[in-house]
C-alpha positions, 0 to 999 in steps of 0.5 A: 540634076546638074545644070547644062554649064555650056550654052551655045549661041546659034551663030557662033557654037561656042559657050556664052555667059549670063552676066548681067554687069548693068544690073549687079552694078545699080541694084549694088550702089542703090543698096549702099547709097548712104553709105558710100564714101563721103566720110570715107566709109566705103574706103575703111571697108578696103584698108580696114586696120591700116586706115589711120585713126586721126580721133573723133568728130560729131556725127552729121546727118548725112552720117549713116547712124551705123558708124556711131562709136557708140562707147565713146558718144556715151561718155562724151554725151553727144554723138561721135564717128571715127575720123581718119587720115587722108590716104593715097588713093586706093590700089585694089587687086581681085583673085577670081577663081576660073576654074571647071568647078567655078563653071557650074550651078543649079541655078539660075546662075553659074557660080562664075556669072555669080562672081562675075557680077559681084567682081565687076559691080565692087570694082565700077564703084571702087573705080568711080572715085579714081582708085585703081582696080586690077585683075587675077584670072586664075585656074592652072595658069594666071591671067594678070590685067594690072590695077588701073582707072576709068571706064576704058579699063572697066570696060576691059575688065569686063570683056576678060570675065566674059570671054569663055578662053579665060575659064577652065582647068584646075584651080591651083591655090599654091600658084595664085599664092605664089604669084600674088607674094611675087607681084605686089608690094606694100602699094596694095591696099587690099586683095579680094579672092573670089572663090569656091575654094573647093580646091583649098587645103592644108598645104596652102594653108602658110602660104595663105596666112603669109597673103594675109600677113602682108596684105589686106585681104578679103575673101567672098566664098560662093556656094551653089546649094548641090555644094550643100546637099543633093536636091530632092530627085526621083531615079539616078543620075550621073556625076562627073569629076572634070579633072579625071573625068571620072563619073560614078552613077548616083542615087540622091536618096540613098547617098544624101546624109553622107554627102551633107556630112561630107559637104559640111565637114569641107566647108568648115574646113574651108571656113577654118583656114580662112578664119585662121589666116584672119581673113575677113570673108563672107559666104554668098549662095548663088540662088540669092541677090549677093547684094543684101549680104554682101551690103552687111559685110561691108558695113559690119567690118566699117564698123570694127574699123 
């Protein structure tokens, strides 16, 4: 049942990707069109607690009724929203996962086209107020595109999510974490890992808290649904691990309770990490629009903020 994860053009025989950037990129700004920066929504989303606190004014009409503080709108009997400081302009840096187990699915999307989109659709609205975006490839080795602006660097953005030499290999946590505590310093706003984090685990658990420790971070945690259960099949079929390539011949009726356990149990276990180190994450399952879910996160964490 798992999908082909290589699809070969005609001319060239080598792996091409379905990445609908146009798409992801319009149907994400219609979903958050009153909701975007005029009263620096979209920004406190980035720079949550480190966004300043400058008090309270009236709530307008051009205000999403989201951001009413509605305690204090209460005691003051008129409505109020948060007012903020001015801020330097935003330093925004993405971690994506590009790794064998990213390039997969059983959908109509593979988990790295999934990320893709959602990578490349937050950046064209984070880059449409003159904030700088950059980039980290990352599986055994790092591929480092620094934060800057407009639509040439878009552009390169792109081209580096689409070029099938950036994806394979194992997704090494103790590496990326490393190379993030080297490279940055307090200029980042905000770090957006983008990941499966099928390859995270207990020893990379203090270096992921002192990420977070020192920078915003935000993680969206992509799911497939085999990452959940196995589909409901007749006969058996063939799993492969690709990093030993061992392959084990599998019976989904037989096996499906015990892998539902096991699935659930490292999914919780991903989920506690995260929790822990208090980064702020969401869950988006590749069978479904990221937009609905990822419009929501955005909007509760502008709320707390």
């Amino acid at each position: 049942m798992r999908r082909i994860i290589e699809r070969e053009s005609n001319k060239e025989n080598k792996r091409i990707f379905n990445i609908d950037v146009d798409s992801a990129i319009t149907q994400l700004r219609s979903s958050l069109h009153h909701f975007e920066i005029r009263t620096k929504k979209f920004v406190k989303f980035f720079r949550g607690k480190s966004f300043e606190f400058d008090g309270f004014r009236e709530f307008s009409p051009d205000d999403d009724v989201s951001i009413i503080d509605w305690k204090v709108s209460v005691r003051s009997n008129k409505l109020l929203v948060r007012r903020y400081l001015e801020e330097a302009p935003l330093k925004i840096i993405f971690a994506i996962d590009t790794s064998d187990n990213m390039v997969f699915g059983s959908t109509e999307k593979l988990k790295c086209e999934y990320a893709a989109e959602l990578a490349l659709s937050l950046s064209h609205l984070i880059l449409r107020y003159n904030n700088r975006v950059g980039f980290i490839l990352f599986n055994d080795k790092e591929i480092y595109i620094p934060a800057k602006t407009g639509i040439h660097h878009f552009l390169q953005l792109t081209d580096a999510l689409k070029d099938p030499k950036n994806y394979g290999g194992d997704s090494r946590f103790d590496r990326i974490s490393e190379f993030i505590s080297k490279q940055f310093d307090s200029s980042l706003t905000a770090l957006i890992i983008i990941s499966d984090f099928a390859r995270i685990n207990r020893k990379v658990k203090k270096q992921i808290n002192i990420i977070s420790e020192r920078y915003e971070t935000l993680a969206f945690f992509i799911r497939d649904p085999i990452d959940k259960n196995l589909p409901n099949a007749d006969g058996e079929f063939v799993i492969e691990d690709p990093r030993t390539k061992d392959q084990i011949l599998l019976d989904p009726n037989l096996a499906r309770a015990q892998y539902k356990k096991n699935m659930k149990e490292e999914e919780d276990n991903i989920k506690d990490i995260l929790k822990k180190a208090g980064i702020d994450f969401v869950e988006l399952m590749t069978d479904k629009s990221f937009v609905p879910d990822v419009t929501e996160f955005i909007k509760s964490r502008v709320r707390r903020f």
